[in-house]
Predicted model as a PDB file, atoms N, CA, C, CB and O in Angstrom, pLDDT in the B-factor column:
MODEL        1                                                                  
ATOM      1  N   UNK A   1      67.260 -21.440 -90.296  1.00 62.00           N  
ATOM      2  CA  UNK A   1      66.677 -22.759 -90.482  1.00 62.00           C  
ATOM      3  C   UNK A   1      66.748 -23.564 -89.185  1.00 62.00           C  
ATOM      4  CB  UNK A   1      67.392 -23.506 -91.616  1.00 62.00           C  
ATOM      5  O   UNK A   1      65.827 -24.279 -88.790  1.00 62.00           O  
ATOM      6  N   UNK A   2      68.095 -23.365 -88.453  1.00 79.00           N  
ATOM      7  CA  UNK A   2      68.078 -24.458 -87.283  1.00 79.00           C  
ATOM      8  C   UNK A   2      67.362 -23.728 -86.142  1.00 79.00           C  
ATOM      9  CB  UNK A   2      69.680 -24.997 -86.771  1.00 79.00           C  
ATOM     10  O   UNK A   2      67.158 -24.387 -85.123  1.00 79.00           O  
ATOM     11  N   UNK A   3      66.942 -22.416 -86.180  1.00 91.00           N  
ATOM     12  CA  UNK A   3      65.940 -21.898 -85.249  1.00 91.00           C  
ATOM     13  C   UNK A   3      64.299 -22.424 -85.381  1.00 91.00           C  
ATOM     14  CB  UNK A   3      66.013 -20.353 -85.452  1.00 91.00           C  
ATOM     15  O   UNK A   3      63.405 -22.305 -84.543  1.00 91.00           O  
ATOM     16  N   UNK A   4      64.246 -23.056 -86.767  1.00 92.00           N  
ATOM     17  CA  UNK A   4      62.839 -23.343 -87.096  1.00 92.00           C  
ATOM     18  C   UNK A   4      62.773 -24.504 -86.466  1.00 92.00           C  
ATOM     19  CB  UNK A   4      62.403 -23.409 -88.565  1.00 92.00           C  
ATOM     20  O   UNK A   4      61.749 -24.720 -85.818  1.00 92.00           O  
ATOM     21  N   UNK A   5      63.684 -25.383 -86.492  1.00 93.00           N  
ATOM     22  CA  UNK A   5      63.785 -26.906 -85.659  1.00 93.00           C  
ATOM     23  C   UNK A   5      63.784 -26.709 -84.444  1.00 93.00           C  
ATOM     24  CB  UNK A   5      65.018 -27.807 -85.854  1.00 93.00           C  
ATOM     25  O   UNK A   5      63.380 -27.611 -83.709  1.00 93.00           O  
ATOM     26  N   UNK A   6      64.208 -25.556 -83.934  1.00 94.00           N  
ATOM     27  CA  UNK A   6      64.606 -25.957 -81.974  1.00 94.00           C  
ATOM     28  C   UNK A   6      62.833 -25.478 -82.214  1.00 94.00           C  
ATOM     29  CB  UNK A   6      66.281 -24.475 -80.429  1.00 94.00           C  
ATOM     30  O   UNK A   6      62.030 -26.354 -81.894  1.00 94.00           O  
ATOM     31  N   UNK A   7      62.222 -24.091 -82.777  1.00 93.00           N  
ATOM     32  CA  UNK A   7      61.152 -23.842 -82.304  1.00 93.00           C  
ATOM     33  C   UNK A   7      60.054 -25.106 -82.166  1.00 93.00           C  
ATOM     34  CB  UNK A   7      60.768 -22.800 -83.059  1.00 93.00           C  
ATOM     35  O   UNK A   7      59.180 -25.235 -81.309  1.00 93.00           O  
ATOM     36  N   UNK A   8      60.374 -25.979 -83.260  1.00 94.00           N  
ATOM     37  CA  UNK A   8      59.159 -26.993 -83.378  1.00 94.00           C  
ATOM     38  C   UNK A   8      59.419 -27.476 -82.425  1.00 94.00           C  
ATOM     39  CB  UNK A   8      58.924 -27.964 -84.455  1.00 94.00           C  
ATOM     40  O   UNK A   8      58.548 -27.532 -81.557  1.00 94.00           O  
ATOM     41  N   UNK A   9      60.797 -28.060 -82.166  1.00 95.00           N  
ATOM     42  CA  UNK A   9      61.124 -29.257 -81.008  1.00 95.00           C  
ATOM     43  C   UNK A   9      60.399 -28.461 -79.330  1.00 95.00           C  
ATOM     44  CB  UNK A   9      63.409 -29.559 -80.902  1.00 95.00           C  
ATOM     45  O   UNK A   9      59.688 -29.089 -78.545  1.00 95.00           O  
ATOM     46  N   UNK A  10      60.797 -27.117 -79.165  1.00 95.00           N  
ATOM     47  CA  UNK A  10      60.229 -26.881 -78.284  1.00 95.00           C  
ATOM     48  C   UNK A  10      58.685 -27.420 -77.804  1.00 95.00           C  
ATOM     49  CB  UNK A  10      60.398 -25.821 -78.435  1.00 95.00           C  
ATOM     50  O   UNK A  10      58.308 -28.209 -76.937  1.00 95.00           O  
ATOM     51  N   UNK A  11      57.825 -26.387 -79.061  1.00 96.00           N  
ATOM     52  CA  UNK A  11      56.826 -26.298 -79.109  1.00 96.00           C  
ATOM     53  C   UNK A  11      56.115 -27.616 -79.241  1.00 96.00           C  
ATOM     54  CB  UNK A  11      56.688 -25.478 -79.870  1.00 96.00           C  
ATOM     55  O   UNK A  11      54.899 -27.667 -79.058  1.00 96.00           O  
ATOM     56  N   UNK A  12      57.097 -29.113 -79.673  1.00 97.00           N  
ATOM     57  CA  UNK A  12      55.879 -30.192 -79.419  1.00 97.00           C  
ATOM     58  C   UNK A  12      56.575 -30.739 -78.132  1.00 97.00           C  
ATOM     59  CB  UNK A  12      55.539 -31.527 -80.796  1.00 97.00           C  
ATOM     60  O   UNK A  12      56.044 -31.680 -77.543  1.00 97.00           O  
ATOM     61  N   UNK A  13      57.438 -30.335 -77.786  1.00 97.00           N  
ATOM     62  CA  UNK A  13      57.948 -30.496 -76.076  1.00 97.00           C  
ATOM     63  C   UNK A  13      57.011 -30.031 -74.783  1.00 97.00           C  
ATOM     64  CB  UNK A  13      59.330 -29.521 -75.854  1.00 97.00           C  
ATOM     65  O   UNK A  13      56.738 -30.530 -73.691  1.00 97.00           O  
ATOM     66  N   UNK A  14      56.614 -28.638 -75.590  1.00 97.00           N  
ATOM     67  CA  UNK A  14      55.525 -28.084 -74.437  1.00 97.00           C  
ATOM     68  C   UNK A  14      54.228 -28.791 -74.392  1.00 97.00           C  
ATOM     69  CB  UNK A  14      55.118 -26.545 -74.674  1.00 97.00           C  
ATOM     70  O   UNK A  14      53.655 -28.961 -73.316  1.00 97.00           O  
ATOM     71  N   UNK A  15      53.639 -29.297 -75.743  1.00 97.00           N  
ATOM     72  CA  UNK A  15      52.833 -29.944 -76.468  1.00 97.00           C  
ATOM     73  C   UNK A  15      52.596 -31.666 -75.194  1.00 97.00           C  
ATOM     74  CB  UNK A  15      53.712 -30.079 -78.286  1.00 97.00           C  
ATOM     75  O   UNK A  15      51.594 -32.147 -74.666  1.00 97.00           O  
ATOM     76  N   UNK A  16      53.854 -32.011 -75.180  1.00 97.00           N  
ATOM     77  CA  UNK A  16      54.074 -33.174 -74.389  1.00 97.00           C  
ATOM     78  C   UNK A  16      53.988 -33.313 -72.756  1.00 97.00           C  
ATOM     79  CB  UNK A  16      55.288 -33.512 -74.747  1.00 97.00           C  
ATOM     80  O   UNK A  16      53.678 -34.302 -72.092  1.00 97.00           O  
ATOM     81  N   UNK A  17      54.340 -32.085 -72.355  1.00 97.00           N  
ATOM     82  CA  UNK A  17      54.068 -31.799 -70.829  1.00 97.00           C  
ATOM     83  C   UNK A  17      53.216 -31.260 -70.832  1.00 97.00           C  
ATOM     84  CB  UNK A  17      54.853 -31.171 -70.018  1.00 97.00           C  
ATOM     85  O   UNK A  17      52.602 -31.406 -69.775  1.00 97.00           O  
ATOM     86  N   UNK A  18      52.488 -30.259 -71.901  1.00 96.00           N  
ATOM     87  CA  UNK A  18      50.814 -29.652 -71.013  1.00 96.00           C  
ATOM     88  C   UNK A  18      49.950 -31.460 -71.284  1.00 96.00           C  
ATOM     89  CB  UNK A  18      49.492 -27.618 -72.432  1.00 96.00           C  
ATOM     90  O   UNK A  18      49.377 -31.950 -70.310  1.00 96.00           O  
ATOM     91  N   UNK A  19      49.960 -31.825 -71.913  1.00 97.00           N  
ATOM     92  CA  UNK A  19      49.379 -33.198 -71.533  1.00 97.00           C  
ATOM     93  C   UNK A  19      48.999 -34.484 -70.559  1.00 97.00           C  
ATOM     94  CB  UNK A  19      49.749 -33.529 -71.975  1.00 97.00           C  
ATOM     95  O   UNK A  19      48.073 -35.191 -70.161  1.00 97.00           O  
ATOM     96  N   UNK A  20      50.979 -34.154 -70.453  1.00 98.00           N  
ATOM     97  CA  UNK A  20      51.175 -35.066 -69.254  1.00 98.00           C  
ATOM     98  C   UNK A  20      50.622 -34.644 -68.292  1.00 98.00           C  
ATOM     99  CB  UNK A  20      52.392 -35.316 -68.848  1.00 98.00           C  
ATOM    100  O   UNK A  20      49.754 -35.329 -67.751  1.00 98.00           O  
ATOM    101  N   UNK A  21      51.033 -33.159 -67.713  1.00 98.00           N  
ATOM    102  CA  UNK A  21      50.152 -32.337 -66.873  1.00 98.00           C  
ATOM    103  C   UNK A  21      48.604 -32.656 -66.706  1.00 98.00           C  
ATOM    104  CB  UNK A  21      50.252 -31.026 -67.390  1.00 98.00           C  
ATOM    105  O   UNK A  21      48.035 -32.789 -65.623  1.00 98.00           O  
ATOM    106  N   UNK A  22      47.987 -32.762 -68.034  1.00 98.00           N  
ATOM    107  CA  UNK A  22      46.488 -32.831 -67.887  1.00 98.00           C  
ATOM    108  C   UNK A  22      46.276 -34.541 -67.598  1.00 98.00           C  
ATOM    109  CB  UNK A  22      45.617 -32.181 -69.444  1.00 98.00           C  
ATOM    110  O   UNK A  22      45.261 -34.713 -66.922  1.00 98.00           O  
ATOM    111  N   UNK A  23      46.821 -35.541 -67.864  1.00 98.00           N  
ATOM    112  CA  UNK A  23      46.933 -36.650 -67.107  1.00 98.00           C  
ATOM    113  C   UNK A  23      47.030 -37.365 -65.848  1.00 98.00           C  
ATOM    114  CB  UNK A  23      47.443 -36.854 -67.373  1.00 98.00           C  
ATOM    115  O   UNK A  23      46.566 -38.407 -65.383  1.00 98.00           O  
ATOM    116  N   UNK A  24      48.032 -36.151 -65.345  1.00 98.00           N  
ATOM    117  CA  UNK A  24      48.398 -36.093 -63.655  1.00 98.00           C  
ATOM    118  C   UNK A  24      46.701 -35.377 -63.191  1.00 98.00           C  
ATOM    119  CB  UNK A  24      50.214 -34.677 -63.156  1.00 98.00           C  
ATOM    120  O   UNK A  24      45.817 -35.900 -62.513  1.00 98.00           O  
ATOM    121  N   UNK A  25      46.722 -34.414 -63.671  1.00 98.00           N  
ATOM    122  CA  UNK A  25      45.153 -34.451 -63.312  1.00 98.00           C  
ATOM    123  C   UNK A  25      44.354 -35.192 -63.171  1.00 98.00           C  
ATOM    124  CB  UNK A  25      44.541 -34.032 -63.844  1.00 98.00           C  
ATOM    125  O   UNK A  25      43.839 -35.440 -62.081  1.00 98.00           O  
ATOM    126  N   UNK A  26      44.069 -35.705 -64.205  1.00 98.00           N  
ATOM    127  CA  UNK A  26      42.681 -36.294 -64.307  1.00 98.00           C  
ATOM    128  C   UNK A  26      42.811 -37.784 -63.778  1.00 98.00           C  
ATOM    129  CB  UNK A  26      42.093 -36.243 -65.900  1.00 98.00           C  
ATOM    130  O   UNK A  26      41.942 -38.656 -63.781  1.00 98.00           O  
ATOM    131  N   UNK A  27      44.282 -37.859 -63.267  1.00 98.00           N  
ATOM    132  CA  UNK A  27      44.304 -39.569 -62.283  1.00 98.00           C  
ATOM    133  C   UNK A  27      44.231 -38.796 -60.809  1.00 98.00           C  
ATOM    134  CB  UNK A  27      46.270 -40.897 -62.458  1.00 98.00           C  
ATOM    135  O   UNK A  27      43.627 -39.370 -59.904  1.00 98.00           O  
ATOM    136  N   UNK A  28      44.695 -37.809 -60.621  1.00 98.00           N  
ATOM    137  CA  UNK A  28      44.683 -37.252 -59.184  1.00 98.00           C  
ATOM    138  C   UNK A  28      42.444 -36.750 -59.180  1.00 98.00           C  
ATOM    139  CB  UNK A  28      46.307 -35.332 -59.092  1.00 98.00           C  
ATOM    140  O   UNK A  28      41.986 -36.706 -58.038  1.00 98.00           O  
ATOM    141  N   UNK A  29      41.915 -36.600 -59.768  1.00 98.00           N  
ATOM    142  CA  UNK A  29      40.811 -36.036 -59.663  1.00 98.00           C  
ATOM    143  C   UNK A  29      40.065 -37.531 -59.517  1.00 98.00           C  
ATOM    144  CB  UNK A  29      40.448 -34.954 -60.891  1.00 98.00           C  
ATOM    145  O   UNK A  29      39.068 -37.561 -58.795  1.00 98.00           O  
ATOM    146  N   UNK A  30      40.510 -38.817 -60.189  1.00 98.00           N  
ATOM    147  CA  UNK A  30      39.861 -40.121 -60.492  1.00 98.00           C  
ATOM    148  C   UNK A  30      39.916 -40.891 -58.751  1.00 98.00           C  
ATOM    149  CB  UNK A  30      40.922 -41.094 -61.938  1.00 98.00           C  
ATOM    150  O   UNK A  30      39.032 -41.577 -58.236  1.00 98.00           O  
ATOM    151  N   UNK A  31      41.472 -40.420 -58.050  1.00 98.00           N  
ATOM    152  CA  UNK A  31      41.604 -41.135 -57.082  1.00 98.00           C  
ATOM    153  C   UNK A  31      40.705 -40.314 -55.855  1.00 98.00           C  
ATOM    154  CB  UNK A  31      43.138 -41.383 -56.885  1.00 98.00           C  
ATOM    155  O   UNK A  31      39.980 -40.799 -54.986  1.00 98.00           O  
ATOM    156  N   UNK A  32      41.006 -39.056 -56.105  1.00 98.00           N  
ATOM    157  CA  UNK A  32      39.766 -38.666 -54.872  1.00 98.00           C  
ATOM    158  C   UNK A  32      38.561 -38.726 -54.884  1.00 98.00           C  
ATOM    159  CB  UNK A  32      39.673 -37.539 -54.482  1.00 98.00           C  
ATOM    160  O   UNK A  32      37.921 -38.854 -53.840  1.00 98.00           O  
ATOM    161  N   UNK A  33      38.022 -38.647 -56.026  1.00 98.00           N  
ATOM    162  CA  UNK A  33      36.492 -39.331 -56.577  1.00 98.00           C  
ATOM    163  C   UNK A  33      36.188 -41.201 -55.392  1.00 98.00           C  
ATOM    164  CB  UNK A  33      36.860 -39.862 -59.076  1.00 98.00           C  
ATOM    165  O   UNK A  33      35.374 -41.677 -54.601  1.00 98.00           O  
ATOM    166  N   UNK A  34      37.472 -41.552 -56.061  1.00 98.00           N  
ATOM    167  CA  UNK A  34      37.522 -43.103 -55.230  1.00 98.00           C  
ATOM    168  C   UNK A  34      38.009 -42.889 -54.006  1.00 98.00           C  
ATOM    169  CB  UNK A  34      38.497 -44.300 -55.868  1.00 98.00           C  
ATOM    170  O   UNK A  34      37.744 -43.854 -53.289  1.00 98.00           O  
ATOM    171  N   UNK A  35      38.669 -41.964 -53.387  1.00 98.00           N  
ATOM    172  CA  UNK A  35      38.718 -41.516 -51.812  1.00 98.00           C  
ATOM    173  C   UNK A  35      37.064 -41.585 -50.979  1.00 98.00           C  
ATOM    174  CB  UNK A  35      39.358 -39.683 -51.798  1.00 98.00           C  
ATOM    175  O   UNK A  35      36.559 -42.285 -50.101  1.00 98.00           O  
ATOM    176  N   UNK A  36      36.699 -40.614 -51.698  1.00 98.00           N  
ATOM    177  CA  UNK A  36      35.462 -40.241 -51.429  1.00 98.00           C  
ATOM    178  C   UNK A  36      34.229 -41.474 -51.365  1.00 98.00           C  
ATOM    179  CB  UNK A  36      35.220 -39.215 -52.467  1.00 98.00           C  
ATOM    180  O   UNK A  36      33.494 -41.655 -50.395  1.00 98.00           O  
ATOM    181  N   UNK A  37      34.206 -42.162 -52.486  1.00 98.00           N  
ATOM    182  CA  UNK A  37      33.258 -43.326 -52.260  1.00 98.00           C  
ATOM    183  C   UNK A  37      33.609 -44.309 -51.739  1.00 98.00           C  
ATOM    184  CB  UNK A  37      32.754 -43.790 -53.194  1.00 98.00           C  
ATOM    185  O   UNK A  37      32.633 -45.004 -51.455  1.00 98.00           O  
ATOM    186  N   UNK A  38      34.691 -44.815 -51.409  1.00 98.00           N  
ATOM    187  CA  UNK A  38      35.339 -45.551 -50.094  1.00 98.00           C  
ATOM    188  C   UNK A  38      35.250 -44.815 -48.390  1.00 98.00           C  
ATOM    189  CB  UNK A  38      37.050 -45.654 -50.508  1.00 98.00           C  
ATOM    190  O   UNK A  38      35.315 -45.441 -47.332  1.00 98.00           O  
ATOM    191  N   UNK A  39      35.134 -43.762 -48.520  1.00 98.00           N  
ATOM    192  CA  UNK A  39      35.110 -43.170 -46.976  1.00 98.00           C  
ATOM    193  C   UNK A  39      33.591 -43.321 -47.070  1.00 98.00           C  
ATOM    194  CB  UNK A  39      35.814 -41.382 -46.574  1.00 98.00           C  
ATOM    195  O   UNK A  39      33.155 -44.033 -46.165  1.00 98.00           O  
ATOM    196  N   UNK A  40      32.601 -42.821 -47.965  1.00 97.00           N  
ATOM    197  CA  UNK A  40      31.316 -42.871 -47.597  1.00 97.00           C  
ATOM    198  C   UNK A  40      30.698 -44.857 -47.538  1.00 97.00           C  
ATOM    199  CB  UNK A  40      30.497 -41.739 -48.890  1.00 97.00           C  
ATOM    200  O   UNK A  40      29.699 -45.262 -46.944  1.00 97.00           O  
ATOM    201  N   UNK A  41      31.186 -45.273 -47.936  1.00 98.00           N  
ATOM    202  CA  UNK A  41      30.791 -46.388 -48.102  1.00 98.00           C  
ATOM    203  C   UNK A  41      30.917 -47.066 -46.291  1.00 98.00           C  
ATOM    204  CB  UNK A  41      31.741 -47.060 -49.414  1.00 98.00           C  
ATOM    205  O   UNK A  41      30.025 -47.301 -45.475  1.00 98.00           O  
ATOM    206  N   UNK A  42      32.724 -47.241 -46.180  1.00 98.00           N  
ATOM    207  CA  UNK A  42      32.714 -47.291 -44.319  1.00 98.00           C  
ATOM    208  C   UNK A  42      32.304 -46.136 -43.866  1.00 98.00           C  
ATOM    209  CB  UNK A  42      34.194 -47.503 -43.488  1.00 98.00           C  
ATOM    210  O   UNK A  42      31.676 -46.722 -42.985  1.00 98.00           O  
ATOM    211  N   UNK A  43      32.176 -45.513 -43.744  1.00 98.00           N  
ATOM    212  CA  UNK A  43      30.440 -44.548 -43.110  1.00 98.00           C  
ATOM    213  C   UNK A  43      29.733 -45.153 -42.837  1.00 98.00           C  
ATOM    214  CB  UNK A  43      29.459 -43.687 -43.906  1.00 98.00           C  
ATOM    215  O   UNK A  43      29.486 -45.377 -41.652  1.00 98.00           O  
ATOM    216  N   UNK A  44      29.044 -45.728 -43.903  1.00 97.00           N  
ATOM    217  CA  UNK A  44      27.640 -46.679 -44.052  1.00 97.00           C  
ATOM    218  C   UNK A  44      27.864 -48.203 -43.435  1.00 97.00           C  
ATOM    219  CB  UNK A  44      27.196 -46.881 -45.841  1.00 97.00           C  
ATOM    220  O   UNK A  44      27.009 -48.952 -42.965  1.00 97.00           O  
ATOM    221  N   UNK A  45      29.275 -48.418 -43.587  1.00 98.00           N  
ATOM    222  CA  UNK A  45      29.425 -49.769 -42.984  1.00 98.00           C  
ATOM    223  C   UNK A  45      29.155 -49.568 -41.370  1.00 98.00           C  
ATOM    224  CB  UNK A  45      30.997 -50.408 -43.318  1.00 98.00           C  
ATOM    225  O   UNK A  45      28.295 -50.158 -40.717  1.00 98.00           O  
ATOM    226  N   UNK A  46      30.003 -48.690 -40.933  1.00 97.00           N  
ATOM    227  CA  UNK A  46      30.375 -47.949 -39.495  1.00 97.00           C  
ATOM    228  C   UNK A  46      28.689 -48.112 -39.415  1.00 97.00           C  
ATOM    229  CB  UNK A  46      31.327 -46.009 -39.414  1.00 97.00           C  
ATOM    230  O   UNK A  46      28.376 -49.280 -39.184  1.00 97.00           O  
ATOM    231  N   UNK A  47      27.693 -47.317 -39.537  1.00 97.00           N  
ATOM    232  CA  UNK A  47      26.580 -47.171 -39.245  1.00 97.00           C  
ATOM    233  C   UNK A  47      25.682 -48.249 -38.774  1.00 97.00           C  
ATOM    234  CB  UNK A  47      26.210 -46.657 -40.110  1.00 97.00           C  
ATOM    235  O   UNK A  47      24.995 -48.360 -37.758  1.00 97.00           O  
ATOM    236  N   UNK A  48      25.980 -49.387 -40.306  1.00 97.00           N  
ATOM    237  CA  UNK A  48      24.932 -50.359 -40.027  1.00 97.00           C  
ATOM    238  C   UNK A  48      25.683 -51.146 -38.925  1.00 97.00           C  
ATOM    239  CB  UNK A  48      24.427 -51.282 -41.370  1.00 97.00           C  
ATOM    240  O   UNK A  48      24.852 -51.848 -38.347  1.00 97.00           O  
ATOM    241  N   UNK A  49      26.979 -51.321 -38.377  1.00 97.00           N  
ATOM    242  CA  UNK A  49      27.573 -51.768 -37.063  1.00 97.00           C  
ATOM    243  C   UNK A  49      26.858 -51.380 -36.002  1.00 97.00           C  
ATOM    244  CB  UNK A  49      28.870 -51.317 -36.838  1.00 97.00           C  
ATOM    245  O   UNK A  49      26.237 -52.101 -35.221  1.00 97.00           O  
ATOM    246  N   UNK A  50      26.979 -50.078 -36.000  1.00 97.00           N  
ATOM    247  CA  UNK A  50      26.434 -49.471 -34.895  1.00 97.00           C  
ATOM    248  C   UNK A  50      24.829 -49.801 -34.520  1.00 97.00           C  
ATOM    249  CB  UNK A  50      26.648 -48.034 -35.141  1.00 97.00           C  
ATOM    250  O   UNK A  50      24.565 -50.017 -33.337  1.00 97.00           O  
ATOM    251  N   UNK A  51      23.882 -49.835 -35.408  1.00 97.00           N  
ATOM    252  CA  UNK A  51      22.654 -49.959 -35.716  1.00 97.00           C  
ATOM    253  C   UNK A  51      22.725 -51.665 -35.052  1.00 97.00           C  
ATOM    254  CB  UNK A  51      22.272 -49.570 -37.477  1.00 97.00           C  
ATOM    255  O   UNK A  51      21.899 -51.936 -34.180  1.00 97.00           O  
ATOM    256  N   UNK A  52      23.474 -52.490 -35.385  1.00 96.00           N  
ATOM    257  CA  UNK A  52      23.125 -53.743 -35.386  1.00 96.00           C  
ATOM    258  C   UNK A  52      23.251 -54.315 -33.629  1.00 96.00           C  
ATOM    259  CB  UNK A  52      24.142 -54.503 -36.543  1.00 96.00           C  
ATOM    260  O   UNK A  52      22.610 -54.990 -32.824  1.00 96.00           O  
ATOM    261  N   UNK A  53      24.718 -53.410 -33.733  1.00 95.00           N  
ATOM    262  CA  UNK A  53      25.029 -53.515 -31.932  1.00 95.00           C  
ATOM    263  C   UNK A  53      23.949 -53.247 -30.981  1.00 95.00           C  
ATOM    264  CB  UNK A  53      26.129 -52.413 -31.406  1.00 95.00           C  
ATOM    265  O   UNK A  53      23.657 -54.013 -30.063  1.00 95.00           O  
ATOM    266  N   UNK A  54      23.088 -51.609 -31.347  1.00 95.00           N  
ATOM    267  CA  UNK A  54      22.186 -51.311 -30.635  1.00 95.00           C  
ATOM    268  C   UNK A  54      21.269 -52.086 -30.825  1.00 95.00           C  
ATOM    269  CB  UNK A  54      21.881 -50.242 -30.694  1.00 95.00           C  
ATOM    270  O   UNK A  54      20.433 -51.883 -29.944  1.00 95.00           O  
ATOM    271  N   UNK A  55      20.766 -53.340 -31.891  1.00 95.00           N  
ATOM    272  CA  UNK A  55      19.610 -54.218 -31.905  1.00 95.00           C  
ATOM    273  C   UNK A  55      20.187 -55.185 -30.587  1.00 95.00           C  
ATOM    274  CB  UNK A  55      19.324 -55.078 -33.573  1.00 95.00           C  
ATOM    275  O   UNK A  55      19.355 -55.645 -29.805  1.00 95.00           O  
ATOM    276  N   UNK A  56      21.516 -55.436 -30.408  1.00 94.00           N  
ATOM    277  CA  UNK A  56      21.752 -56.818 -30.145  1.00 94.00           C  
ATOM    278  C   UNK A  56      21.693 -56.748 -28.400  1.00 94.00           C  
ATOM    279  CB  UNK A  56      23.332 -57.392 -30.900  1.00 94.00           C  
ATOM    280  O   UNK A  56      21.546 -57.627 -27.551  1.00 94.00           O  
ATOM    281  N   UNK A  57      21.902 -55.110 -28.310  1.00 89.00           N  
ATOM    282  CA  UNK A  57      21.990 -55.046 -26.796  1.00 89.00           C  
ATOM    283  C   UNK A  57      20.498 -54.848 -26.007  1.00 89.00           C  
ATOM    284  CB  UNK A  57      22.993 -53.759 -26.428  1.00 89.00           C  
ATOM    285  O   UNK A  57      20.454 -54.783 -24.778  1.00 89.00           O  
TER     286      UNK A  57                                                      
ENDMDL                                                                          
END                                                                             
């Protein structure tokens, strides 16, 4: 009987970290998504600088 309890306790233990796991994911996949459209964005800032300098000179 007390093997049936550790098994559950395990099993919603594992239950609790493959989750968390898939959480740490999907905030680590959310922030490089937002890496990414922040670097392209100053790209585009960088650019229209450059563009504006070469009007001004």
């Amino acid at each position: 009987m007390n093997t049936m309890h550790e098994d559950l306790a395990r099993a919603q233990m594992s239950a609790r970290l493959g989750e968390a796991h898939l959480k740490r994911e999907a905030k680590a996949a959310r922030a490089a998504a937002r890496a990414r459209h922040l670097s392209r964005q100053a790209e585009r800032a960088a650019q229209q600088a450059r563009l504006a300098l070469a009007r001004a000179l």
